[in-house]
N, C-alpha and C positions, 0 to 999 in steps of 0.2 A: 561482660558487656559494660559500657559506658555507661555509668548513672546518667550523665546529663542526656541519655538521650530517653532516660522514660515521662511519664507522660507529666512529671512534676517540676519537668527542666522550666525556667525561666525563660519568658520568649524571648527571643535575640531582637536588639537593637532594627535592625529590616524592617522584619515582620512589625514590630510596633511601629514604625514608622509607617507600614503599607497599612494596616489595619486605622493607622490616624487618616491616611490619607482616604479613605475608603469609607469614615465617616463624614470627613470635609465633602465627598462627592455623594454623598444623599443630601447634606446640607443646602448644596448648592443646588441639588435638584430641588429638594424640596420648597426654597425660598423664584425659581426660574416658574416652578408650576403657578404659585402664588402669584408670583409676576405675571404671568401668562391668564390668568384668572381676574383678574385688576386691570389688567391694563389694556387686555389683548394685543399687547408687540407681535410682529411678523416672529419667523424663524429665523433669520437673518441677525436680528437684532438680540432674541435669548440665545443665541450663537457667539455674539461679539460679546455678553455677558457672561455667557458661560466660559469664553475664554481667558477672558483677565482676570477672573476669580481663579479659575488653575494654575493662571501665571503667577498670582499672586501667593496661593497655598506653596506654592512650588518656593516663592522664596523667604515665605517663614519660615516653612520647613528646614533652609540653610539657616537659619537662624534658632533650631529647634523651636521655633512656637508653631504654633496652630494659627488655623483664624479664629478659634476662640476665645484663643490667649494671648494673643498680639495687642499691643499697647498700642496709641498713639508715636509714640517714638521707632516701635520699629515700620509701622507703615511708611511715617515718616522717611526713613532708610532706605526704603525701597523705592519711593518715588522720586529720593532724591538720585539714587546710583542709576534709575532706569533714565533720566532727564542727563546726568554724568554721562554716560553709554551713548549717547548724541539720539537720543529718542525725540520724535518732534512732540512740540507741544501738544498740538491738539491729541495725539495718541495718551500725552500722561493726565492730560486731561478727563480724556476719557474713561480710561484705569480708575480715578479719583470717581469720579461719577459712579460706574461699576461696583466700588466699594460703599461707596456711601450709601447706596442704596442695598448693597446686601448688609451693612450694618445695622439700618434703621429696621429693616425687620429682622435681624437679628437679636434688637433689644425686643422690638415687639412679643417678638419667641421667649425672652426670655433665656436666649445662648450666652448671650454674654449681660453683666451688669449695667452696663454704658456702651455707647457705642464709642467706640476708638477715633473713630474718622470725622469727628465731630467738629474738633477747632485745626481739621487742615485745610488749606487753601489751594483754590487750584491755579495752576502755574497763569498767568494774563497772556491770553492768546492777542498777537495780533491781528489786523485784517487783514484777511489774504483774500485779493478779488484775482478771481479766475479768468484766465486769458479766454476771450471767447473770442470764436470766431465771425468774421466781420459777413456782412450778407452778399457777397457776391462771393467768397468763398463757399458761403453755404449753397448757391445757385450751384457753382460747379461742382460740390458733394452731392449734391441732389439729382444731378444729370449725369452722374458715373454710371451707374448702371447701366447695363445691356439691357432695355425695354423691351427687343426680340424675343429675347428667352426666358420661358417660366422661371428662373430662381432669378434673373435680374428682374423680372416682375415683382417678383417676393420684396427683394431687398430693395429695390424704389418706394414700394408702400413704406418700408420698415420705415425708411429713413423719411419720409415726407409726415410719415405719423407723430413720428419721434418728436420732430423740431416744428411741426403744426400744434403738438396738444405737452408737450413739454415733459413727456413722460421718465419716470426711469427705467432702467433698462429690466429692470424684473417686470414691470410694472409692464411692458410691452409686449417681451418674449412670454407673458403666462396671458395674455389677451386670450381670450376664447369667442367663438362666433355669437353667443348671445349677447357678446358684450359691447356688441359694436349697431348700431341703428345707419346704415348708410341713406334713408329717406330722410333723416332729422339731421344728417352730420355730426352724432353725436358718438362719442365715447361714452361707458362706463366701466370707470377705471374703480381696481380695489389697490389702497394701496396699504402704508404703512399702519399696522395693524387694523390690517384688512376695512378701512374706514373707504368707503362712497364715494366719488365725485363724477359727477357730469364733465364732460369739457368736450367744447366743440372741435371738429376737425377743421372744416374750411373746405371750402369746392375742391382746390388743386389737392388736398390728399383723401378725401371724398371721392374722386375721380381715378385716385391710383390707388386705392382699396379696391376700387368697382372692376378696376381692370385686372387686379390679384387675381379676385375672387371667383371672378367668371372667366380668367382665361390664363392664369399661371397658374393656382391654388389646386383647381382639376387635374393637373396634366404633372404636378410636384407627388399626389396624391397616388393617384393611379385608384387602383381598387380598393385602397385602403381606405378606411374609416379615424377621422379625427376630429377632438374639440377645438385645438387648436386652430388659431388663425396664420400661424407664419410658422410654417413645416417644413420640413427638410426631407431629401431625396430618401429617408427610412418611413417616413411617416410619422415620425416626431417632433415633438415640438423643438424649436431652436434654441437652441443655451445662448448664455449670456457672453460665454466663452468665446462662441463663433461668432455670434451680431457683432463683437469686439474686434473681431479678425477682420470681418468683411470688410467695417469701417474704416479700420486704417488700410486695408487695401484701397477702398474707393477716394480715401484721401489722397495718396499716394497719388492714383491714375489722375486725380482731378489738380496735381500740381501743389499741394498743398505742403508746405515744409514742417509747420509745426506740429506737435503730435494732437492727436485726434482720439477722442475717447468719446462713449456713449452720454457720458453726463455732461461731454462738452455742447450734443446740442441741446439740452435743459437749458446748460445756464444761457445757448444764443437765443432759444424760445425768448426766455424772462427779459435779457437785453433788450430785444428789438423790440417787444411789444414795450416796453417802458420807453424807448427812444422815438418808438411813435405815438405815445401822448397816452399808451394805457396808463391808469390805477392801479395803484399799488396791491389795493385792498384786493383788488379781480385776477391778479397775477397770482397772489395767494391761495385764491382760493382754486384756480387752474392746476397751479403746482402739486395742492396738498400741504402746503406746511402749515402744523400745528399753530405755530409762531408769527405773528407780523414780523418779527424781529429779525427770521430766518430772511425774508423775502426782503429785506431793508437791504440786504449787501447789495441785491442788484442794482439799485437805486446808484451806488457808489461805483461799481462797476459802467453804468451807465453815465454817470458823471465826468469819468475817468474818461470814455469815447468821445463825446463830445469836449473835451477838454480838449483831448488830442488831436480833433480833428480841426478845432479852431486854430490851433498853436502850427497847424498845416496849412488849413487854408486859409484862413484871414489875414490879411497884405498885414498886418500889426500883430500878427501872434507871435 
């Protein structure tokens, strides 16, 4: 028999490489739990964490280090080859963020000496203001729907909800019946780390909620039992997948050329309430964003419409 196969053989290159990699993935749990404990982030979000730390193990690993033994210089390397590779900014940005905070409580731990990611910088994003759509587009996305029939029921509320209280698209497909007050007009929305906000809906989707709920919602249903507000012909709640699909069909049927996404009617909510003399401050807190700073781009975007509608109509634009 082979000596190297008794039980004093040296482990092969693999295995210590699988066995390293198997420690970086309790690591990375164990700083996601911590996160999750601190901060309360959705799942969505220790999701996009937990993947750029794997992407990143993955390419020290081509460089035999660890994340515990990676230096400034080879992070370094990696962000500059993944930005090389035609990676957009905001994605190596976001890597950089990802890392930086599994450093700092990595010195916190005590894994490493220093943290590595200390004096990198992140790439200078420019602004990128979102093409919204203009409000007589949004009229004709709104009026796609077949009103006749239970699931055009459904999908009318969806979309009047959507672009009345500016939600995102998890934020709407996970709605539940307690969450909605139709005598107050109001929503309550849970969103990014499951934080609270009130936000009014408005009569007109106040009025196609009323009509869901009492005359599509029953009949999408049938004998089945659900928490859910906007359900599908199984009795489930609606993915974010499909709400996707619908929209750009209803875009389509409503003549609309440009592409059409779920967070496109967000950013037309935040426009038009700013083009019609809202505050900033109350678009903020509608939204949900943590940040004033987040909520400033619309302001730009809004600037940018009226810009261009002067340079249209004004006899001297």
């Amino acid at each position: 028999m082979d000596s190297s196969s008794g039980s004093d053989a040296p482990v092969s290159g693999l295995s210590a490489a699988t066995a390293a990699l198997s420690a970086e993935r309790r690591q990375i749990d164990a700083f996601l739990d911590a996160l999750w404990l601190e901060k309360n982030l959705g799942e969505n979000t220790l999701m996009a964490y937990r993947q750029d730390l794997l992407q990143l193990a993955t390419a020290l690993a081509e460089q035999e280090l660890t994340l515990t033994t990676a230096d400034e210089g080879a992070l370094a390397r990696i962000l500059g080859q993944k930005l090389q590779s035609g990676a957009a900014l905001r994605s190596v940005a976001r890597l950089l963020s990802s890392v930086r905070r599994f450093y700092g409580y990595a010195e916190r731990e005590g894994w490493v000496a220093r943290d590595p990611s200390r004096n990198l910088h992140s790439p200078r994003l420019g602004r990128v203001l979102p093409h919204v759509l203009s409000e007589t587009e949004i009229e004709a996305l709104l009026a796609a729907p077949d009103c006749t029939r239970p699931l055009g029921l459904r999908d009318a509320a969806m979309l009047e909800l959507m672009y009345a209280c500016g939600l995102r698209v998890s934020e709407l497909v996970n709605l539940e019946m307690r969450q909605v007050d139709l005598s107050a007009d109001l929503v309550v929305v849970f969103g990014k780390g499951r934080k609270e906000r009130l936000v009014p809906m408005g009569e007109v989707a106040a009025g196609r909620m009323a009509q869901y709920l009492q005359s599509g919602r029953p009949h999408i249903l049938g004998e089945r039992i659900s928490a859910a507000i906007f359900v599908t012909g199984r009795g489930a709640a609606m993915t974010r997948q499909r709400f996707w699909q619908n929209i750009e069909h209803y875009a389509q049927s409503a003549g609309i050329t440009q592409p059409v996404s779920p967070h496109g009617l967000r950013h037309a909510f935040a426009t038009h309430l700013l083009n019609h003399g809202a505050d900033l401050r109350s678009v903020q807190l509608m939204l949900g964003h943590a940040n004033l700073s987040t909520t400033e781009l619309y302001t730009y975007v809004a600037q940018a419409r009226l810009k261009e509608l002067h340079q249209k109509h004004h006899p001297r634009g």
